[in-house]
PDB file of N, CA, C and O in Angstrom, chain B, residues numbered from 101:
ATOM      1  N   UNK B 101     -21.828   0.089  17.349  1.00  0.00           N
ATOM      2  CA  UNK B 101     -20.998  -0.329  16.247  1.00  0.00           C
ATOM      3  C   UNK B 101     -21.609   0.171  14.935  1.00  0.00           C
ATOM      4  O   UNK B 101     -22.797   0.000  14.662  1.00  0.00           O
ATOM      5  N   UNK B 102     -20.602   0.894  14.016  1.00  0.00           N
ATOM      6  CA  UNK B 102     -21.569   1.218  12.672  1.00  0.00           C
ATOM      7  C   UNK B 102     -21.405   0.232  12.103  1.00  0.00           C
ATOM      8  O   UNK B 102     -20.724  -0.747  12.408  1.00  0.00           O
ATOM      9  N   UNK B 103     -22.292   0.520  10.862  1.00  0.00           N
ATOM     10  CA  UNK B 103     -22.555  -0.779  10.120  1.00  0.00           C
ATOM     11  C   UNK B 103     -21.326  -0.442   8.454  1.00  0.00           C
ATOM     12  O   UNK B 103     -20.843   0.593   7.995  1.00  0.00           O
ATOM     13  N   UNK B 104     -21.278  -1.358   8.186  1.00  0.00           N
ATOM     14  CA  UNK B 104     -20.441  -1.408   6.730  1.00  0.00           C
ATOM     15  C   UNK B 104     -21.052  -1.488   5.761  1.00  0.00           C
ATOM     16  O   UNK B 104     -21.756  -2.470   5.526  1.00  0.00           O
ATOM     17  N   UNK B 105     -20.935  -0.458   4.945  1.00  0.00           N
ATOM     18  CA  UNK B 105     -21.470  -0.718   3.656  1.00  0.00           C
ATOM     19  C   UNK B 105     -20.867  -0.361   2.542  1.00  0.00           C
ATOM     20  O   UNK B 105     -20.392   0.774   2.515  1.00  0.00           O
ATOM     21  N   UNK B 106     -20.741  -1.172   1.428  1.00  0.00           N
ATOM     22  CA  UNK B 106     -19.803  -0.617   0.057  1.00  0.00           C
ATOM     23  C   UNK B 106     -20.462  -0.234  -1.207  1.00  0.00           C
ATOM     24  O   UNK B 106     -21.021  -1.219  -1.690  1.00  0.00           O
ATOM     25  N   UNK B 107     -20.584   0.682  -1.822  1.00  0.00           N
ATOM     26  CA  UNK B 107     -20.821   1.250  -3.014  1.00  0.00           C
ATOM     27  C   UNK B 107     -20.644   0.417  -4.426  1.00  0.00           C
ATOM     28  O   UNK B 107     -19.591   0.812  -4.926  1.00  0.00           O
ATOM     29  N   UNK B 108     -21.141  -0.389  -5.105  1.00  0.00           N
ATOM     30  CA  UNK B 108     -20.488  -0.969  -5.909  1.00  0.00           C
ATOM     31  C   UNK B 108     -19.949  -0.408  -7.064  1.00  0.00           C
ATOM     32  O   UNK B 108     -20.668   0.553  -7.336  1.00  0.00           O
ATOM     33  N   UNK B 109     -18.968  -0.521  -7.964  1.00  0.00           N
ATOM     34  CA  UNK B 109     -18.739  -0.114  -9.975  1.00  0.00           C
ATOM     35  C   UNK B 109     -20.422   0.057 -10.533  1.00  0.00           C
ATOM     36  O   UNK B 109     -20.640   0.744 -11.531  1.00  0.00           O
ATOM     37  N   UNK B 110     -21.320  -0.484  -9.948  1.00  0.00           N
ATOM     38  CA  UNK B 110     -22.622  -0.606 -10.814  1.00  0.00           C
ATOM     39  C   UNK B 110     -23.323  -0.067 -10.205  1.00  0.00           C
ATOM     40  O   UNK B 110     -24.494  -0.086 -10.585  1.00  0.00           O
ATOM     41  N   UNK B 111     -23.011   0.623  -9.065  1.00  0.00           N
ATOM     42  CA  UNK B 111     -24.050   1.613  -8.138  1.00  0.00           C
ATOM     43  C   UNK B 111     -25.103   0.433  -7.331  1.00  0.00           C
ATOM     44  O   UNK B 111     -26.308   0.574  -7.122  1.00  0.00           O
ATOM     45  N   UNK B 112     -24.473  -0.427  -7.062  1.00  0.00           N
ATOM     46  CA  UNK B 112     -25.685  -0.833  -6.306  1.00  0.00           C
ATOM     47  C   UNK B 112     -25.245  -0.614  -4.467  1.00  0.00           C
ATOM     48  O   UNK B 112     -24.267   0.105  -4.259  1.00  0.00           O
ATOM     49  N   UNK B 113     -25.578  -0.897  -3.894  1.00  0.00           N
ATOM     50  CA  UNK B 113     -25.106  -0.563  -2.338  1.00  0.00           C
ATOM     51  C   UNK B 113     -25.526  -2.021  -1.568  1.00  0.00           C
ATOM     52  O   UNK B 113     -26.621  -2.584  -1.588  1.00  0.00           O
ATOM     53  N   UNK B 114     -24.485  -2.365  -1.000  1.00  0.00           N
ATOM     54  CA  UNK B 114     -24.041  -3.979  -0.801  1.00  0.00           C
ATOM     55  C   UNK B 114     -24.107  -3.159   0.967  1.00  0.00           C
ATOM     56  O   UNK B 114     -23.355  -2.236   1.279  1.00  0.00           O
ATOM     57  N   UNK B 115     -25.072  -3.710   1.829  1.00  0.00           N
ATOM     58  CA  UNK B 115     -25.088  -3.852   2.986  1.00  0.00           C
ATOM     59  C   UNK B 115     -25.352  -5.072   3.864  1.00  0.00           C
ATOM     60  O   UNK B 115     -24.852  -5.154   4.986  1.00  0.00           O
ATOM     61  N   UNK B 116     -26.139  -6.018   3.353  1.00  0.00           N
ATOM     62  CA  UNK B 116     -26.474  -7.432   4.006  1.00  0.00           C
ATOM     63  C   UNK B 116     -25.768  -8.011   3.259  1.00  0.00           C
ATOM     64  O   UNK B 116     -25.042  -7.529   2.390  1.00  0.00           O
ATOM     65  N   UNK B 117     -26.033  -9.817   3.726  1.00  0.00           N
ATOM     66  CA  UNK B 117     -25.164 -11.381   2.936  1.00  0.00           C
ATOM     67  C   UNK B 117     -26.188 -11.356   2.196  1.00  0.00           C
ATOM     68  O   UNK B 117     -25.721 -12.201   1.432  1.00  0.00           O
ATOM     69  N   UNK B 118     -27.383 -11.083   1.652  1.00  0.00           N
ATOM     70  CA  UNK B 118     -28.048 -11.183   0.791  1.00  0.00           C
ATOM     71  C   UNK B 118     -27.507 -10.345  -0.747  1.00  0.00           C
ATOM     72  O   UNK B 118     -27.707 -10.812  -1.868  1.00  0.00           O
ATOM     73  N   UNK B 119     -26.845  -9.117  -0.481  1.00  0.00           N
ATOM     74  CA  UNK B 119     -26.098  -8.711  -1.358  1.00  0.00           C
ATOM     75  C   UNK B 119     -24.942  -9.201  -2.187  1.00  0.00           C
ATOM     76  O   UNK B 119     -24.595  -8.966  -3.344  1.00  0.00           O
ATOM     77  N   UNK B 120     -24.437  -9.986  -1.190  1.00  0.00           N
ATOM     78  CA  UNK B 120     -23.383 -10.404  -2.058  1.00  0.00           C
ATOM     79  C   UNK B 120     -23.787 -12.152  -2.473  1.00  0.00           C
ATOM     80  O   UNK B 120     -24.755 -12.817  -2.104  1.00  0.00           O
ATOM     81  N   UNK B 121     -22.475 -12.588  -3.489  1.00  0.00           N
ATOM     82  CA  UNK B 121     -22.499 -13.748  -4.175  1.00  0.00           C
ATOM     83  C   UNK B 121     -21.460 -14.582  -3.911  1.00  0.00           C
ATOM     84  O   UNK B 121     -20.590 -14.482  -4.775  1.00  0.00           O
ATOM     85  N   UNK B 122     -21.121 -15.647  -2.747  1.00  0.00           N
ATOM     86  CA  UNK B 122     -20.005 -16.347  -3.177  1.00  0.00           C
ATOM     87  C   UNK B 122     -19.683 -17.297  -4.521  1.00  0.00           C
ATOM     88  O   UNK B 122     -20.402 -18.100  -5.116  1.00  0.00           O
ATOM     89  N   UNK B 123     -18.301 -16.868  -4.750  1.00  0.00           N
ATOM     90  CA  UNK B 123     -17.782 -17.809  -5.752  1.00  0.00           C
ATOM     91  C   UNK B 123     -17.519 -18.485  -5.502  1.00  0.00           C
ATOM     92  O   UNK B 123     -17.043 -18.451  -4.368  1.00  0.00           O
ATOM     93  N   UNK B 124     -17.513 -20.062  -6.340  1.00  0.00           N
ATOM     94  CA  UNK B 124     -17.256 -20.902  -5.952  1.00  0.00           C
ATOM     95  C   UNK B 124     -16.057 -21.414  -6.615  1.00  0.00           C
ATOM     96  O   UNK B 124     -15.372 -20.727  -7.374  1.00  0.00           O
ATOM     97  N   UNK B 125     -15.780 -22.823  -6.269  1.00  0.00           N
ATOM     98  CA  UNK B 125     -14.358 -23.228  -6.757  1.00  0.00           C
ATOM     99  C   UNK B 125     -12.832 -22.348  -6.248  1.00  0.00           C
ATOM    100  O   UNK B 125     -11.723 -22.331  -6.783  1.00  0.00           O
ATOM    101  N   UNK B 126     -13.224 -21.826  -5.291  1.00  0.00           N
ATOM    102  CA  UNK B 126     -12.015 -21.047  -4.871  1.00  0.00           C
ATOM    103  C   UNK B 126     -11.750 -21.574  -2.984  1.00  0.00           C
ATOM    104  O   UNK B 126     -12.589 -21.808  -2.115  1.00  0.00           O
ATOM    105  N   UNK B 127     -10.355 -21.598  -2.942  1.00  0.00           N
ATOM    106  CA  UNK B 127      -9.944 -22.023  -1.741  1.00  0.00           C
ATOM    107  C   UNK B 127     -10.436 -21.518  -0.366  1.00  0.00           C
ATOM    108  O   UNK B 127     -10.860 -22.123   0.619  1.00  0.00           O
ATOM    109  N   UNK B 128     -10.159 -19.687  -0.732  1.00  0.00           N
ATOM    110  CA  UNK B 128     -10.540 -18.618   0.107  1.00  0.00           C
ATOM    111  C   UNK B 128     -11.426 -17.745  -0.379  1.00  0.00           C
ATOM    112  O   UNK B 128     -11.078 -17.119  -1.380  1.00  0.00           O
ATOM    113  N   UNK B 129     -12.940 -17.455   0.269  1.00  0.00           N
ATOM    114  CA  UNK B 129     -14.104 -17.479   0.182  1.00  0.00           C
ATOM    115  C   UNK B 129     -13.632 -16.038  -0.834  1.00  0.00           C
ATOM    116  O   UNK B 129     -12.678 -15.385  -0.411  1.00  0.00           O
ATOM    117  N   UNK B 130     -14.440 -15.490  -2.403  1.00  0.00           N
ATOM    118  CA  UNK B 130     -14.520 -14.869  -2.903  1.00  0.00           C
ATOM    119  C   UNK B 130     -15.828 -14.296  -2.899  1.00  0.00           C
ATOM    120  O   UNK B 130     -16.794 -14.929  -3.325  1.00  0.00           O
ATOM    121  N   UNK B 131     -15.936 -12.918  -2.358  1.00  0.00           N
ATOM    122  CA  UNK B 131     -17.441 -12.288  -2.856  1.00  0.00           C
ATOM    123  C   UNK B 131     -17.608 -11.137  -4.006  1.00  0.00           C
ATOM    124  O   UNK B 131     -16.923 -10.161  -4.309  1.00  0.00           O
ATOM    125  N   UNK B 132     -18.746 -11.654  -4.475  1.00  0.00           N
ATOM    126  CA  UNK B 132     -18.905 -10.639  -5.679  1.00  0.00           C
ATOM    127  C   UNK B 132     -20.529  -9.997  -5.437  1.00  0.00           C
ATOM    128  O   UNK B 132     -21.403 -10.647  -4.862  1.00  0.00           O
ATOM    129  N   UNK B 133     -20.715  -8.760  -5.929  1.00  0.00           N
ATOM    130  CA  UNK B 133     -21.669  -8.419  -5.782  1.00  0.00           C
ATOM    131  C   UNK B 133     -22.561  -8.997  -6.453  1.00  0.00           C
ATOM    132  O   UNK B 133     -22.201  -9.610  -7.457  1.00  0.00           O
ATOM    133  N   UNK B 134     -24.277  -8.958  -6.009  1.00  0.00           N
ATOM    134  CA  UNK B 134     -25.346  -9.930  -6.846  1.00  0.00           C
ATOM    135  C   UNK B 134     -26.279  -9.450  -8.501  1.00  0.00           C
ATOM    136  O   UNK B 134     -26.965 -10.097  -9.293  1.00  0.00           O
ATOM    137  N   UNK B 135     -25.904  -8.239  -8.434  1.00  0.00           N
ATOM    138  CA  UNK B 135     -26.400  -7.224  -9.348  1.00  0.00           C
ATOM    139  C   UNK B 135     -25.425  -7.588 -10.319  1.00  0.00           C
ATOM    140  O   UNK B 135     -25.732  -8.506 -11.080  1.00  0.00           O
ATOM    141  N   UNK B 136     -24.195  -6.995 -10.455  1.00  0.00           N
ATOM    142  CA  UNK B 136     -23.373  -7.329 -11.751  1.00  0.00           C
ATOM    143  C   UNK B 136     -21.926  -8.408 -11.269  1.00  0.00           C
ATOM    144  O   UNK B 136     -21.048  -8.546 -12.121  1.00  0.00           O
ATOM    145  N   UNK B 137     -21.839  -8.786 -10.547  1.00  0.00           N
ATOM    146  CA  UNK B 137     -20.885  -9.851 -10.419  1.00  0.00           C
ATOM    147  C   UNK B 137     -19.914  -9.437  -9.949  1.00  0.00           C
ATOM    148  O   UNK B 137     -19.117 -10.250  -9.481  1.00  0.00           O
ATOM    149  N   UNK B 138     -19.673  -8.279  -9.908  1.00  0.00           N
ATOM    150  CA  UNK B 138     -18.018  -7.547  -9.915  1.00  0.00           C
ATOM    151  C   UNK B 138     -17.669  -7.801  -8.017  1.00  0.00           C
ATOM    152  O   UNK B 138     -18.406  -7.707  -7.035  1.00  0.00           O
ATOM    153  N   UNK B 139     -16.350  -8.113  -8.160  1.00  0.00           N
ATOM    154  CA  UNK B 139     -15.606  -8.904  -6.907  1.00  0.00           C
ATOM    155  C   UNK B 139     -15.790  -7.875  -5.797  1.00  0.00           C
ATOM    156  O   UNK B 139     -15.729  -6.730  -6.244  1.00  0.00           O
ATOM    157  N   UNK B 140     -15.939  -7.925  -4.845  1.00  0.00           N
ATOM    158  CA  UNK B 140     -15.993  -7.071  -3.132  1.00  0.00           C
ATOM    159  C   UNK B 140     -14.869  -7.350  -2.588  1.00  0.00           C
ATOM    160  O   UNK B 140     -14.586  -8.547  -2.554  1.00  0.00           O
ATOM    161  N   UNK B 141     -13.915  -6.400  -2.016  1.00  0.00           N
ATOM    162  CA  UNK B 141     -13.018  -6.260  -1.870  1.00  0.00           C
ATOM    163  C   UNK B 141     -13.145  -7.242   0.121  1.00  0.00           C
ATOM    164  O   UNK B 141     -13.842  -6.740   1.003  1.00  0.00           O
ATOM    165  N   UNK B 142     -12.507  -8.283   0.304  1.00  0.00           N
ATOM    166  CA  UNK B 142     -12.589  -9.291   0.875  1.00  0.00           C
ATOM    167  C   UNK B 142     -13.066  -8.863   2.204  1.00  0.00           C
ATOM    168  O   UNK B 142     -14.153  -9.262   2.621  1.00  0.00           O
ATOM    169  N   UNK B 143     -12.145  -7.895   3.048  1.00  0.00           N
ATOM    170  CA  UNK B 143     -12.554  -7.324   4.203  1.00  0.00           C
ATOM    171  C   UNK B 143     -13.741  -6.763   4.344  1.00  0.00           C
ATOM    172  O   UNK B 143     -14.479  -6.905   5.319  1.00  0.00           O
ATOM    173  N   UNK B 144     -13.973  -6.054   3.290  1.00  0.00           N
ATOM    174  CA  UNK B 144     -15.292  -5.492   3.495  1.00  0.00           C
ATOM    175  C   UNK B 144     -16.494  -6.360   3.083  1.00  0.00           C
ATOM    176  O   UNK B 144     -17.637  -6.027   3.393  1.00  0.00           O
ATOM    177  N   UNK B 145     -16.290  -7.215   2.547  1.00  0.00           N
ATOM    178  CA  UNK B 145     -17.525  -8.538   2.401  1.00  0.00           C
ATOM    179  C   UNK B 145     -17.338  -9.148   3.784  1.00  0.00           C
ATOM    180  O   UNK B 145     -18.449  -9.140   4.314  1.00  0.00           O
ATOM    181  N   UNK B 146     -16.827  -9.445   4.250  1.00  0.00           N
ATOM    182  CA  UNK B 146     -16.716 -10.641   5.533  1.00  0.00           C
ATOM    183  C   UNK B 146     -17.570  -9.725   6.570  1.00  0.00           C
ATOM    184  O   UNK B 146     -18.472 -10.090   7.323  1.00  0.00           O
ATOM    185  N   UNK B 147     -17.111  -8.644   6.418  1.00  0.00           N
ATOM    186  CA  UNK B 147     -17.842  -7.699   7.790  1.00  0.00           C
ATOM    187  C   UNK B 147     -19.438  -7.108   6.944  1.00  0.00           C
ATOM    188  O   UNK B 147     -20.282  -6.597   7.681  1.00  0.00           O
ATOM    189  N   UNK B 148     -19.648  -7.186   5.897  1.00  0.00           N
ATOM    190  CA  UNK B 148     -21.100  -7.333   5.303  1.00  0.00           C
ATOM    191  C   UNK B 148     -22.100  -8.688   5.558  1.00  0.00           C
ATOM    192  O   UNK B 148     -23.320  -8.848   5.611  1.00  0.00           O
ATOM    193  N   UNK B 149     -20.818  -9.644   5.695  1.00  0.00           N
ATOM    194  CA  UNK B 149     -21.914 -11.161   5.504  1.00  0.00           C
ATOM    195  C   UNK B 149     -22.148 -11.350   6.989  1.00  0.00           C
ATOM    196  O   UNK B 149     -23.011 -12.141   7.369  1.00  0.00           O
ATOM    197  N   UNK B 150     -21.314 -10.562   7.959  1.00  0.00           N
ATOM    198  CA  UNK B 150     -22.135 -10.763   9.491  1.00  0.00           C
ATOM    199  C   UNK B 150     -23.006 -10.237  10.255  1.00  0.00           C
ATOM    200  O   UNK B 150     -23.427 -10.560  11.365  1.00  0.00           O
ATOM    201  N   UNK B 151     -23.430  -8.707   8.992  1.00  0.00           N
ATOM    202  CA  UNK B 151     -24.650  -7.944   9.861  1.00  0.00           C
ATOM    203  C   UNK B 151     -25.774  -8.318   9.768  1.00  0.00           C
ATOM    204  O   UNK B 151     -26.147  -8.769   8.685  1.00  0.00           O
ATOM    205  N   UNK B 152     -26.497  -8.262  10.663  1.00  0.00           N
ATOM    206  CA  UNK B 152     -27.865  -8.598  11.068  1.00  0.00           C
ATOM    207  C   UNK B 152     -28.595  -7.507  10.682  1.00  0.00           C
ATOM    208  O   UNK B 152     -28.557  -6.367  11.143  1.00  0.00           O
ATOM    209  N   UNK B 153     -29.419  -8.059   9.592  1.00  0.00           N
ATOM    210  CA  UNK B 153     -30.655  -6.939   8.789  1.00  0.00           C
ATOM    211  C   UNK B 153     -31.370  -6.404   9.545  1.00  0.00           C
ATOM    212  O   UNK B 153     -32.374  -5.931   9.013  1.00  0.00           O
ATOM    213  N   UNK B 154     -31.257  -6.228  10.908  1.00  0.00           N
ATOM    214  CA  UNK B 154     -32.620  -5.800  11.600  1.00  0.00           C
ATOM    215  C   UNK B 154     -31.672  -4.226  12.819  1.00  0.00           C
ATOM    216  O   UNK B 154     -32.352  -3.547  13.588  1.00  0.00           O
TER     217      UNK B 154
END
């Protein structure tokens, strides 16, 4: 299986759940990247927050 990874607006490269940031106060889980905040497009966060760093 390859792994997923997204490029962020701020150049950072979002591959683990350590990368990203949930928002809170929202119904359906919002991720934003941890570097500058900017939102991750939903599909591709969900399949980021389940890979295993190793």
């Amino acid at each position: 299986m390859t792994r997923t990874t997204y490029r962020c607006a701020c150049g950072a490269h979002l591959e683990f759940k350590q990368d990203l940031e949930k928002e809170s106060g929202t119904t359906t889980p919002t991720w934003k990247c941890t570097d500058c905040g900017t939102p991750v497009p939903g599909m591709t966060a969900e399949k980021i927050r389940h890979q295993d760093p190793s």
